[in-house]
PDB file of the backbone (N, CA, C, O) and the ligand in Angstrom, with CONECT records:
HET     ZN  A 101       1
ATOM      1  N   UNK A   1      23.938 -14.690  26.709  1.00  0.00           N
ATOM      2  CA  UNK A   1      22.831 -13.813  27.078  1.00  0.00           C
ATOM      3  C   UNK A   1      23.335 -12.373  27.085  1.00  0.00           C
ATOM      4  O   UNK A   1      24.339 -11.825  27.540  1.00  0.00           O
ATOM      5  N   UNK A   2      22.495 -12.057  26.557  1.00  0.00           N
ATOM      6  CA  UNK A   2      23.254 -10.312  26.140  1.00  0.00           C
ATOM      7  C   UNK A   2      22.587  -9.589  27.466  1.00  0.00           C
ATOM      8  O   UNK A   2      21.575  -9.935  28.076  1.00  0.00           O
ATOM      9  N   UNK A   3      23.563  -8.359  27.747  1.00  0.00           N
ATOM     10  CA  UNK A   3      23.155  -7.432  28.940  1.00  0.00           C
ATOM     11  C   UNK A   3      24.395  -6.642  29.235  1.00  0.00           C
ATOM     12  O   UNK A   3      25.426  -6.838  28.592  1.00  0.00           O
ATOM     13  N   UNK A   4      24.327  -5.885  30.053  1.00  0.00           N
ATOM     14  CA  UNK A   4      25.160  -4.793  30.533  1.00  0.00           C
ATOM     15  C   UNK A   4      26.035  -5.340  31.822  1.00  0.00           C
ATOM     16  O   UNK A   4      27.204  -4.965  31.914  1.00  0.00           O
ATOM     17  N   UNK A   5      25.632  -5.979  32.543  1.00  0.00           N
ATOM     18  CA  UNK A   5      25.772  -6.537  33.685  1.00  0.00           C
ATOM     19  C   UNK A   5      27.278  -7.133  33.698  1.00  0.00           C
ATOM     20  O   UNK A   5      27.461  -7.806  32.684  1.00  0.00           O
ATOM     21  N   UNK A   6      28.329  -7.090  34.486  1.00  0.00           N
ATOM     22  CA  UNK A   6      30.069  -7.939  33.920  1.00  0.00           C
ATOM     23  C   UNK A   6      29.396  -9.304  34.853  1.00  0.00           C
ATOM     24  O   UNK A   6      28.659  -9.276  35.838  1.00  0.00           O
ATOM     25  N   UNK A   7      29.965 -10.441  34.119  1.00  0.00           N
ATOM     26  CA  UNK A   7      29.806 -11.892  35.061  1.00  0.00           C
ATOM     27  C   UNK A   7      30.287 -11.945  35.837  1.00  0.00           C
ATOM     28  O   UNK A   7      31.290 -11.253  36.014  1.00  0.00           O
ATOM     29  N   UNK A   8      29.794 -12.867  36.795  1.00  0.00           N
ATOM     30  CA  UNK A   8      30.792 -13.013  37.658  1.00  0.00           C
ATOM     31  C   UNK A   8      32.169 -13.881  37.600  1.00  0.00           C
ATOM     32  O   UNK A   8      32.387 -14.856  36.881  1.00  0.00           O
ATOM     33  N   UNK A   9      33.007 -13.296  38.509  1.00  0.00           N
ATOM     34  CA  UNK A   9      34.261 -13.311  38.296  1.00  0.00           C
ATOM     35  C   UNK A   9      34.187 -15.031  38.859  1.00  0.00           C
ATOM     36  O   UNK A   9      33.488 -15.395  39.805  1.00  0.00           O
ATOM     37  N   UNK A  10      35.195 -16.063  37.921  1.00  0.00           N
ATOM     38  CA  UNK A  10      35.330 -16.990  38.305  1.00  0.00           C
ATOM     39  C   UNK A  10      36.334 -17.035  39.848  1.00  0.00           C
ATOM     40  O   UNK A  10      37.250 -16.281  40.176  1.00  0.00           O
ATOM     41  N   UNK A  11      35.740 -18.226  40.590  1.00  0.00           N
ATOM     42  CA  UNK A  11      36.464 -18.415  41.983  1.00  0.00           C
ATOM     43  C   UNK A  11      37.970 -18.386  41.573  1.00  0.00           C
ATOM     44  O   UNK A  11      38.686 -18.900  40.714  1.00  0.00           O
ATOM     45  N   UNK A  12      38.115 -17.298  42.903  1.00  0.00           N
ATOM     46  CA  UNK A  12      39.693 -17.445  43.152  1.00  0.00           C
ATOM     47  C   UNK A  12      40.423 -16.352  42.499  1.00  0.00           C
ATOM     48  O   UNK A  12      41.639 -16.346  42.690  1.00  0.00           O
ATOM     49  N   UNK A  13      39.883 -15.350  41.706  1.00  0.00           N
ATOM     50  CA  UNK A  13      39.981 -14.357  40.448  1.00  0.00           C
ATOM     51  C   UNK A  13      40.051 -13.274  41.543  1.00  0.00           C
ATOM     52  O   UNK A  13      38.996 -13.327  42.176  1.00  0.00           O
ATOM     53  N   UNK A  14      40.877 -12.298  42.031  1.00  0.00           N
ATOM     54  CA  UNK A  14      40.911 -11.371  42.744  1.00  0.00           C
ATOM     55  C   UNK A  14      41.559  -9.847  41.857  1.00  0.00           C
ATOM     56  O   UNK A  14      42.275  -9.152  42.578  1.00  0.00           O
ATOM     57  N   UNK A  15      41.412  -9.476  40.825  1.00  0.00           N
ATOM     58  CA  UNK A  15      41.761  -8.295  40.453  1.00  0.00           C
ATOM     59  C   UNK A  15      41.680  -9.097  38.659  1.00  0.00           C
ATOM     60  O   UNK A  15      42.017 -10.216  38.271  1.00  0.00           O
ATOM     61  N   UNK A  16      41.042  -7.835  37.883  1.00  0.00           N
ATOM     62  CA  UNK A  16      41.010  -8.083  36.417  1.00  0.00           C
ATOM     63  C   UNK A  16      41.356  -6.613  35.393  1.00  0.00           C
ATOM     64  O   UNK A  16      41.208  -5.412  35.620  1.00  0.00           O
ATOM     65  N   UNK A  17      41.790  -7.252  34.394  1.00  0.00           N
ATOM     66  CA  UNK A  17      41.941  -5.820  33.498  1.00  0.00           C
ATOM     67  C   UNK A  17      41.682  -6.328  32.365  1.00  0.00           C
ATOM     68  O   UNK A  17      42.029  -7.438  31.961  1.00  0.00           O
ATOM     69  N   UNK A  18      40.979  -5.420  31.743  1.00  0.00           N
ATOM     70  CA  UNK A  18      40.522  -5.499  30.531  1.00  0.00           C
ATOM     71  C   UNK A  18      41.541  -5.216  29.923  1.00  0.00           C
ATOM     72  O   UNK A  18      42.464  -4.542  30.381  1.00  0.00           O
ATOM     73  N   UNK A  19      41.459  -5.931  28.308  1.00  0.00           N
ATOM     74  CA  UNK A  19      42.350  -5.620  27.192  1.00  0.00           C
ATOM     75  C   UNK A  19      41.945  -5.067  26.467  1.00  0.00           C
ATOM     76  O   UNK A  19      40.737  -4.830  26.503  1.00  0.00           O
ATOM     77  N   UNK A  20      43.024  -4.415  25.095  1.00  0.00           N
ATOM     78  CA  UNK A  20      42.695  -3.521  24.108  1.00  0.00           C
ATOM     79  C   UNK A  20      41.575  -4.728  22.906  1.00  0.00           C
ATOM     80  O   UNK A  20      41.116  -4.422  21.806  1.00  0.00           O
ATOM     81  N   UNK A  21      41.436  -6.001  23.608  1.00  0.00           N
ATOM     82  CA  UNK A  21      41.043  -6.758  22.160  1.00  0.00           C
ATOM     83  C   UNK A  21      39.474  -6.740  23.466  1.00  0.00           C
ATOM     84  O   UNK A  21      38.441  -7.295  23.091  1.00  0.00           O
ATOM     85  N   UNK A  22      39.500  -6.317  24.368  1.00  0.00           N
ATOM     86  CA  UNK A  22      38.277  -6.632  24.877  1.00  0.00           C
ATOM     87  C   UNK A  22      38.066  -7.897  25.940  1.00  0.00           C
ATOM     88  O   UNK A  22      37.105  -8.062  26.691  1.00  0.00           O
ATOM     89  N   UNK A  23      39.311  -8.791  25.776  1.00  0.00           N
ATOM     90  CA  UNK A  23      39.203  -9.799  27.009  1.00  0.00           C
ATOM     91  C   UNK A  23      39.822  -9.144  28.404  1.00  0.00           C
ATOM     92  O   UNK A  23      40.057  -7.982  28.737  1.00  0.00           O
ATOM     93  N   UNK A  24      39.979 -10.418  29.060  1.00  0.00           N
ATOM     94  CA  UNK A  24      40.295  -9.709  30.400  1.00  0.00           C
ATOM     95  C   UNK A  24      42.000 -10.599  30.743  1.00  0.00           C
ATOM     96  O   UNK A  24      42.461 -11.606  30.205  1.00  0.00           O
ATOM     97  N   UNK A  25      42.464  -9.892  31.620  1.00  0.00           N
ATOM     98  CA  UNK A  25      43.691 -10.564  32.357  1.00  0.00           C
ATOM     99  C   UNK A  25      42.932 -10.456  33.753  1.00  0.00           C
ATOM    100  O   UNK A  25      42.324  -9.537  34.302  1.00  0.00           O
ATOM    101  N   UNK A  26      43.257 -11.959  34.151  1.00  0.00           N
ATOM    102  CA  UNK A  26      42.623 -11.942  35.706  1.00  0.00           C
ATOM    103  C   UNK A  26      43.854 -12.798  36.152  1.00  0.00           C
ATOM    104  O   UNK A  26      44.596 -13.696  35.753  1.00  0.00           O
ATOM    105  N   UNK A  27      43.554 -11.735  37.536  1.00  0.00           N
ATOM    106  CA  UNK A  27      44.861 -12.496  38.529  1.00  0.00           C
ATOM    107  C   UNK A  27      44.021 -12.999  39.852  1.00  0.00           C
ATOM    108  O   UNK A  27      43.169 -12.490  40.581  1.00  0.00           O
ATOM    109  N   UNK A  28      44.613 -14.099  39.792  1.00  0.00           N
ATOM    110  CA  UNK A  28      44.429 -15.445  40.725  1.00  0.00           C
ATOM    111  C   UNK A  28      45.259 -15.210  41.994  1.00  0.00           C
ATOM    112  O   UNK A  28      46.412 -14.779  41.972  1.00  0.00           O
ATOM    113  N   UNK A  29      44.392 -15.617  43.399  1.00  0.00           N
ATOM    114  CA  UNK A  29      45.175 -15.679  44.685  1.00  0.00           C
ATOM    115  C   UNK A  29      45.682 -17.007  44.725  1.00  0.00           C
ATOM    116  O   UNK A  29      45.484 -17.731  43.749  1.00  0.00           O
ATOM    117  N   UNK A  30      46.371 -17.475  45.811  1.00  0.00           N
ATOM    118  CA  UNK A  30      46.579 -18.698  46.517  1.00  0.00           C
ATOM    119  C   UNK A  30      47.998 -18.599  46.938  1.00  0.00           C
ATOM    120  O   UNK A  30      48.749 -17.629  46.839  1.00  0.00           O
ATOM    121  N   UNK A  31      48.158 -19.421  47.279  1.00  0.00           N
ATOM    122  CA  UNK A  31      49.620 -19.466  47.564  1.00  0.00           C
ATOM    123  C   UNK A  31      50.576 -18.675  47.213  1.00  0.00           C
ATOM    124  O   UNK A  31      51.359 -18.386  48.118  1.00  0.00           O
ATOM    125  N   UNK A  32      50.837 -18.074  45.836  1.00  0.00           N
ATOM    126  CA  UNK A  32      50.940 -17.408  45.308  1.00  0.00           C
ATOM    127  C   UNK A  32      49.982 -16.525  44.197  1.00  0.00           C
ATOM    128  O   UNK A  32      49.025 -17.113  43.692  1.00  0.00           O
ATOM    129  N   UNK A  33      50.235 -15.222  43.859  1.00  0.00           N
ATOM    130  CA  UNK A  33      49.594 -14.927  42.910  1.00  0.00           C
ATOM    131  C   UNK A  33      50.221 -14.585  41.654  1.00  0.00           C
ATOM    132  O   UNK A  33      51.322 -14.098  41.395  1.00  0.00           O
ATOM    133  N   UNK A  34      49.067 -15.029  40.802  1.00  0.00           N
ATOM    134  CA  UNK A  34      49.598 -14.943  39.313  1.00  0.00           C
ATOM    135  C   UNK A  34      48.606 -14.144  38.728  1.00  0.00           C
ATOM    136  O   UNK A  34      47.631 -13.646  39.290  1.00  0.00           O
ATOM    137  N   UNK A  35      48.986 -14.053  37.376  1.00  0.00           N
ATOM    138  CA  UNK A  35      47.813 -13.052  36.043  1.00  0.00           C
ATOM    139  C   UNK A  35      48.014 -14.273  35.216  1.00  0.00           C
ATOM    140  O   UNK A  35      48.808 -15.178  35.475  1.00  0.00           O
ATOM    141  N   UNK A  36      47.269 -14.209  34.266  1.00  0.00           N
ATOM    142  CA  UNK A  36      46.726 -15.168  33.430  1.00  0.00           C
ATOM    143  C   UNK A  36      45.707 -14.374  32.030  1.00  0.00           C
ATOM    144  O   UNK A  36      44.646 -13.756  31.940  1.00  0.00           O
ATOM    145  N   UNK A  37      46.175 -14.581  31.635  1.00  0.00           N
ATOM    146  CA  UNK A  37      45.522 -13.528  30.045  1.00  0.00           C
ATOM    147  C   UNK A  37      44.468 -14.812  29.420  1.00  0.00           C
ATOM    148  O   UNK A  37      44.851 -15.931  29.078  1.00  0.00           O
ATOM    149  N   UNK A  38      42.997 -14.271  29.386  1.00  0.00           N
ATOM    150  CA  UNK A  38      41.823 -15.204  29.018  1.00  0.00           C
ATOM    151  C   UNK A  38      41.786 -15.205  27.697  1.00  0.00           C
ATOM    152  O   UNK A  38      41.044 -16.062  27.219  1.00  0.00           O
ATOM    153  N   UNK A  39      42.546 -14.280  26.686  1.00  0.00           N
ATOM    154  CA  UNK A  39      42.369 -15.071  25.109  1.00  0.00           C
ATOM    155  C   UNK A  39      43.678 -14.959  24.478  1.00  0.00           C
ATOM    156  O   UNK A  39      43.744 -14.689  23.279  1.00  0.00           O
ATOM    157  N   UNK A  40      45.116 -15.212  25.443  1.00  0.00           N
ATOM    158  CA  UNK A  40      46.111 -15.517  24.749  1.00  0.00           C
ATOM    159  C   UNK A  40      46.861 -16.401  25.499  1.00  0.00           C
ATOM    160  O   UNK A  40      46.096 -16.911  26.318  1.00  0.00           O
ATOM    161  N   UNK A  41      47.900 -16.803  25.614  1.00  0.00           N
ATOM    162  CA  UNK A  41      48.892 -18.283  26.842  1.00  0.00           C
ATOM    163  C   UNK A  41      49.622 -17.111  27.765  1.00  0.00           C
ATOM    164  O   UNK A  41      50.494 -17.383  28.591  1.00  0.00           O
ATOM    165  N   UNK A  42      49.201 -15.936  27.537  1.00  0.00           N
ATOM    166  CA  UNK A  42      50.077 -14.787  28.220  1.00  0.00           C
ATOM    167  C   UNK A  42      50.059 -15.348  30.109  1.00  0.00           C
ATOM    168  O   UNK A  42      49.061 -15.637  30.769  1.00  0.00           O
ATOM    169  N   UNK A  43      51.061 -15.346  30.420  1.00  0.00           N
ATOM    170  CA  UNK A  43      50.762 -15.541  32.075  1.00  0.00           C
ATOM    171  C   UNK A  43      51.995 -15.283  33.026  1.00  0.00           C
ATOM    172  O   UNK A  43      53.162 -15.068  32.699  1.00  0.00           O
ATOM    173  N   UNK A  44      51.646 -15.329  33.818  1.00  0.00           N
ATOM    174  CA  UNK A  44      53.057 -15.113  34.965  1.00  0.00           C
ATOM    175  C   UNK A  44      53.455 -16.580  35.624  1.00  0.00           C
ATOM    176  O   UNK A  44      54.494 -16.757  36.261  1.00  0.00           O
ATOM    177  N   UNK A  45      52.352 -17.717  35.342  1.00  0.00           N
ATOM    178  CA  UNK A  45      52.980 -18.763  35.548  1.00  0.00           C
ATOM    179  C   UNK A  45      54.202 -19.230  34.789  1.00  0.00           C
ATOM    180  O   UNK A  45      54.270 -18.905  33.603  1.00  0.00           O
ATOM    181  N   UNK A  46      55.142 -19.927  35.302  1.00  0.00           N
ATOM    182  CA  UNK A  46      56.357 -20.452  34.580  1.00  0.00           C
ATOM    183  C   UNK A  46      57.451 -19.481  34.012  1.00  0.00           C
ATOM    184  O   UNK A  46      58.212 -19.714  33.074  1.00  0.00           O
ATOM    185  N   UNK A  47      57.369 -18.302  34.803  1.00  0.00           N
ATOM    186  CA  UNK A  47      58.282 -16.945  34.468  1.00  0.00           C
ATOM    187  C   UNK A  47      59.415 -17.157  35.179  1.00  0.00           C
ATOM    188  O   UNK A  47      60.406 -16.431  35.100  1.00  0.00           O
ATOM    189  N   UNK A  48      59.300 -18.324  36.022  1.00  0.00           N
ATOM    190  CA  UNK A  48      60.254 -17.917  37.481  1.00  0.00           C
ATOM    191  C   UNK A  48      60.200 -19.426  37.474  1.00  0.00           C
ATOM    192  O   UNK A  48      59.052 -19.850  37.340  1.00  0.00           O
ATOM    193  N   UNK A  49      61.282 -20.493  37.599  1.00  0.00           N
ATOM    194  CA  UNK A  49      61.591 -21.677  38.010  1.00  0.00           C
ATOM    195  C   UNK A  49      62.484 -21.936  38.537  1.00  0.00           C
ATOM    196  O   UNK A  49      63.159 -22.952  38.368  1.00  0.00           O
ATOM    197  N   UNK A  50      62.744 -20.733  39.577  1.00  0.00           N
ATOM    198  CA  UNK A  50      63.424 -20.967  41.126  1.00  0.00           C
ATOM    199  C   UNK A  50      62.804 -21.989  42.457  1.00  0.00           C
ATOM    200  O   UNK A  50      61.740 -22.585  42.621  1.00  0.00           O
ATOM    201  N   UNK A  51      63.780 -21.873  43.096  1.00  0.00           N
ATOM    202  CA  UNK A  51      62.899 -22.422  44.386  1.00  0.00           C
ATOM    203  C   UNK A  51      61.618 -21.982  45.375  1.00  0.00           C
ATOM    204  O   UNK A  51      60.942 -22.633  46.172  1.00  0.00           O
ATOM    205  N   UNK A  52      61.598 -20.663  44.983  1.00  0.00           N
ATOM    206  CA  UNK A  52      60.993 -19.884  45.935  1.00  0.00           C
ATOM    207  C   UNK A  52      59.238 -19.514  45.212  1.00  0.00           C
ATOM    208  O   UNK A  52      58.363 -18.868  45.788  1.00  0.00           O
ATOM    209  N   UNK A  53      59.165 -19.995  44.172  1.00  0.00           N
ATOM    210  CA  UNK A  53      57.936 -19.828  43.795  1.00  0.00           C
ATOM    211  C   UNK A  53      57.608 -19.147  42.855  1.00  0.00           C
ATOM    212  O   UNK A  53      57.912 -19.511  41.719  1.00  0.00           O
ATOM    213  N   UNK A  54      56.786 -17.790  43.108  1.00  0.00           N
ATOM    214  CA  UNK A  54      56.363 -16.573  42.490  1.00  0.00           C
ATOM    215  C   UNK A  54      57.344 -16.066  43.128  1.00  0.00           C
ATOM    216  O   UNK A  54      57.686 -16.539  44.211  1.00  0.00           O
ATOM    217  N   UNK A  55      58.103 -14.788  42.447  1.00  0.00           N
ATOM    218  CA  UNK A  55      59.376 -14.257  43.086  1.00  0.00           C
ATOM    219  C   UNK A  55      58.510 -12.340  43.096  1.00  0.00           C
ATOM    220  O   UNK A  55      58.901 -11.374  43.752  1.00  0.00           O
ATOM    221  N   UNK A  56      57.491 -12.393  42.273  1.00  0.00           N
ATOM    222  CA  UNK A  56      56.895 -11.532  42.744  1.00  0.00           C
ATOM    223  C   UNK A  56      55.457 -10.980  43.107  1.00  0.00           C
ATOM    224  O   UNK A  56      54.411 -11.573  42.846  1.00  0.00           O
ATOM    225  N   UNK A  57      55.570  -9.594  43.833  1.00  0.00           N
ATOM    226  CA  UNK A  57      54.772  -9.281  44.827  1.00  0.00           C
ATOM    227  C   UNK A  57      53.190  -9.156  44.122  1.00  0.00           C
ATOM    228  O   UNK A  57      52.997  -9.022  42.913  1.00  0.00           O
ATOM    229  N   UNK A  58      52.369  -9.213  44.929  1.00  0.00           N
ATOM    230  CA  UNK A  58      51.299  -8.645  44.362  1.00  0.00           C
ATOM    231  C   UNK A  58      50.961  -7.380  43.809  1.00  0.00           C
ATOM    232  O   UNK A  58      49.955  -7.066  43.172  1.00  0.00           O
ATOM    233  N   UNK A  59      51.778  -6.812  44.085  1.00  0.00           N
ATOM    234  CA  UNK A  59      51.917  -5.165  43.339  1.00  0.00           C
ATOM    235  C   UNK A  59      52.398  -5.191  42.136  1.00  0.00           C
ATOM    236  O   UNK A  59      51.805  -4.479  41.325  1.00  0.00           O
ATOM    237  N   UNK A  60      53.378  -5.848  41.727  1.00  0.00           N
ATOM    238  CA  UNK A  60      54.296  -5.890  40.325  1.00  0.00           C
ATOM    239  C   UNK A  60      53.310  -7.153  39.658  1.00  0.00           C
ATOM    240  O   UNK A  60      53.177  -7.063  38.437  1.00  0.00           O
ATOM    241  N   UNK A  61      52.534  -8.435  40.385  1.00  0.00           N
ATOM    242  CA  UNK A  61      51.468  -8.738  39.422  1.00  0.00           C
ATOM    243  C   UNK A  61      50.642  -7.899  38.587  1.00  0.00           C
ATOM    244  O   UNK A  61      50.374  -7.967  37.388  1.00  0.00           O
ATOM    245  N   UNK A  62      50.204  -6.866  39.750  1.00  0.00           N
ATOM    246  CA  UNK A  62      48.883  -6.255  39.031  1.00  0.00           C
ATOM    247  C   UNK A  62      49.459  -5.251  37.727  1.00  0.00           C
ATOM    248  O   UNK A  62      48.889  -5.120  36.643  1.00  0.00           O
ATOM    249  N   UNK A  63      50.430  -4.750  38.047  1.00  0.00           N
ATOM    250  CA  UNK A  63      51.278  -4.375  37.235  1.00  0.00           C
ATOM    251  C   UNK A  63      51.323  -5.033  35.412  1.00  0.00           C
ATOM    252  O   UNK A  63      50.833  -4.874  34.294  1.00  0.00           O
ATOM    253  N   UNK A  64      52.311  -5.839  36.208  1.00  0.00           N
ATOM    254  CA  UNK A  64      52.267  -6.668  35.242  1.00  0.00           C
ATOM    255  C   UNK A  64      51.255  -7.407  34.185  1.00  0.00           C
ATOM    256  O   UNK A  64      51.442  -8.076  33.168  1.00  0.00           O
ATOM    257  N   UNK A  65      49.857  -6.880  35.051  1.00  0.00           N
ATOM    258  CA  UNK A  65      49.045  -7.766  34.311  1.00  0.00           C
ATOM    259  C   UNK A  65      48.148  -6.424  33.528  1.00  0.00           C
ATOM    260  O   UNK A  65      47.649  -6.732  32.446  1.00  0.00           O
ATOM    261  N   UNK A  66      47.962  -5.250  33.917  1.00  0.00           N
ATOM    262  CA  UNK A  66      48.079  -4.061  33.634  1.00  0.00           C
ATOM    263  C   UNK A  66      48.633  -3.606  31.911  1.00  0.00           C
ATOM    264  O   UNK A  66      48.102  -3.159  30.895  1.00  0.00           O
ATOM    265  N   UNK A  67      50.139  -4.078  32.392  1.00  0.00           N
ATOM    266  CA  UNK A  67      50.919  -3.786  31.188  1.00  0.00           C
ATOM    267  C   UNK A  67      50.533  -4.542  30.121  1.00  0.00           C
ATOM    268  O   UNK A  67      50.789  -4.116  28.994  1.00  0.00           O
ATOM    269  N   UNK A  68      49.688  -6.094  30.327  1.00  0.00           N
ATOM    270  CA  UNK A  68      49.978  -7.147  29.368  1.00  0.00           C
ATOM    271  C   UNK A  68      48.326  -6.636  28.904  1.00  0.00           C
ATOM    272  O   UNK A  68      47.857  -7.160  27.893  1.00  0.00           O
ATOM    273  N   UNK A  69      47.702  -5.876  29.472  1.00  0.00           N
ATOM    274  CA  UNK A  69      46.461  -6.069  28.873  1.00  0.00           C
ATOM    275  C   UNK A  69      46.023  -4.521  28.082  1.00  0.00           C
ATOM    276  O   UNK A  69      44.936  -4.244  27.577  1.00  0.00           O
ATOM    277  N   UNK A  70      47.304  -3.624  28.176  1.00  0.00           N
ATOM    278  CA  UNK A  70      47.490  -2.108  27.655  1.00  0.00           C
ATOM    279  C   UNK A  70      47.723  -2.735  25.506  1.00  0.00           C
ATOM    280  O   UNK A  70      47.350  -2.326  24.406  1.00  0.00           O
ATOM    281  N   UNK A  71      48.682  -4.067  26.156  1.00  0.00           N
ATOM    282  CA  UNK A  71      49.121  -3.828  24.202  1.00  0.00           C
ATOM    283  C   UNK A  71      48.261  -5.616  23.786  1.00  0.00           C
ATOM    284  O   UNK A  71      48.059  -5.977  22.627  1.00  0.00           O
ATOM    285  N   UNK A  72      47.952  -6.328  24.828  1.00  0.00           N
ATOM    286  CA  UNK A  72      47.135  -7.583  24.056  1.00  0.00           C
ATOM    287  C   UNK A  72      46.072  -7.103  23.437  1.00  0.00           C
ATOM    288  O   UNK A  72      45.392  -6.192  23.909  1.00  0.00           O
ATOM    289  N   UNK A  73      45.780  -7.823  22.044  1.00  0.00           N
ATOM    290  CA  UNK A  73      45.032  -7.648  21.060  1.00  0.00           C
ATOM    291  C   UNK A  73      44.072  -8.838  20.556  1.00  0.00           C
ATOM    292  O   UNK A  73      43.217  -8.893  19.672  1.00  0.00           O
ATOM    293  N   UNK A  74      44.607  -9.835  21.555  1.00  0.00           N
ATOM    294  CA  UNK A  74      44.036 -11.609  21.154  1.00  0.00           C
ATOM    295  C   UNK A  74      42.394 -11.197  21.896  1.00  0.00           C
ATOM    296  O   UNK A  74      42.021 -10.749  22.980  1.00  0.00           O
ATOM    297  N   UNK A  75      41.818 -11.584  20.785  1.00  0.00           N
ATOM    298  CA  UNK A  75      40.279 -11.977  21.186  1.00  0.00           C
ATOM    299  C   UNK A  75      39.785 -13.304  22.128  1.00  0.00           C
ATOM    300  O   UNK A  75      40.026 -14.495  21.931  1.00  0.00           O
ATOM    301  N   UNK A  76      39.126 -12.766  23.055  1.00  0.00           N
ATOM    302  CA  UNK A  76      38.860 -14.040  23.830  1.00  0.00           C
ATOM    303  C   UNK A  76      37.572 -14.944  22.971  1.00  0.00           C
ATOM    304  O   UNK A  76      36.780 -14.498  22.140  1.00  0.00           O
ATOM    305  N   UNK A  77      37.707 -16.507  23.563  1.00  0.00           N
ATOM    306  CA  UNK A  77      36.956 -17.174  22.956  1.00  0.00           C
ATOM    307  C   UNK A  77      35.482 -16.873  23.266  1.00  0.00           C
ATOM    308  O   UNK A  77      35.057 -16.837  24.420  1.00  0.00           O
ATOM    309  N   UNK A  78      34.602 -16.626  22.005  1.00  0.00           N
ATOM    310  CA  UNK A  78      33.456 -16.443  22.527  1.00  0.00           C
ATOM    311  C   UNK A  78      32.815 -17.851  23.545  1.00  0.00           C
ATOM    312  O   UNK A  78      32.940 -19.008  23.144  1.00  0.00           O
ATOM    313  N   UNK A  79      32.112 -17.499  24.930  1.00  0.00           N
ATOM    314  CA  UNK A  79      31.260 -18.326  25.117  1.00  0.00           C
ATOM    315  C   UNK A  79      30.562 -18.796  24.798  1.00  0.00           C
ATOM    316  O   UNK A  79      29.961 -17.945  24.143  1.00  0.00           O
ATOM    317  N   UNK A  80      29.832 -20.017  24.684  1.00  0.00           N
ATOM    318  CA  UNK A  80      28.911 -20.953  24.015  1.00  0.00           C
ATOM    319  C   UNK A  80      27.605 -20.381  24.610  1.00  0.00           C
ATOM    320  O   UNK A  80      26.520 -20.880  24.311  1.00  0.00           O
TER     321      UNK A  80
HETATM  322 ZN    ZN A 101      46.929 -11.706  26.179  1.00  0.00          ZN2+
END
């Protein structure tokens, strides 16, 4: 459905950045937080397979997810 309006953000999605291809990187709360890139495998999951989890802060996520969505170019899948 075409419109101006941004969707709503799927549950659990607490901060997003748009990319240069037009999708988004959205970072996820819970236990830890991660970024997750919606039209490439880009993510902060599985960066870190220490004991301690996510080894970083929510500041260097957003960051991080910032940086990944300044040079991603992957088109997200259109919705049905
Ligand atoms: Zn990406």
């Amino acid at each position: 459905m075409p419109g101006t309006a941004s969707p709503a953000w799927p549950e659990g999605v607490i901060g997003r950045y748009v990319t240069v291809g037009g999708a988004t990187v959205d970072i996820t709360s819970g236990a830890t937080p991660h970024w997750h890139c919606t039209a490439c495998p880009g993510t902060s999951r599985g960066a870190y397979t220490g004991p301690f989890g996510n080894p970083f802060t929510l500041a260097e996520i957003h960051e991080q997810a910032q940086a990944h969505a300044e040079k991603c170019r992957s088109l997200a899948r259109p919705t049905a």
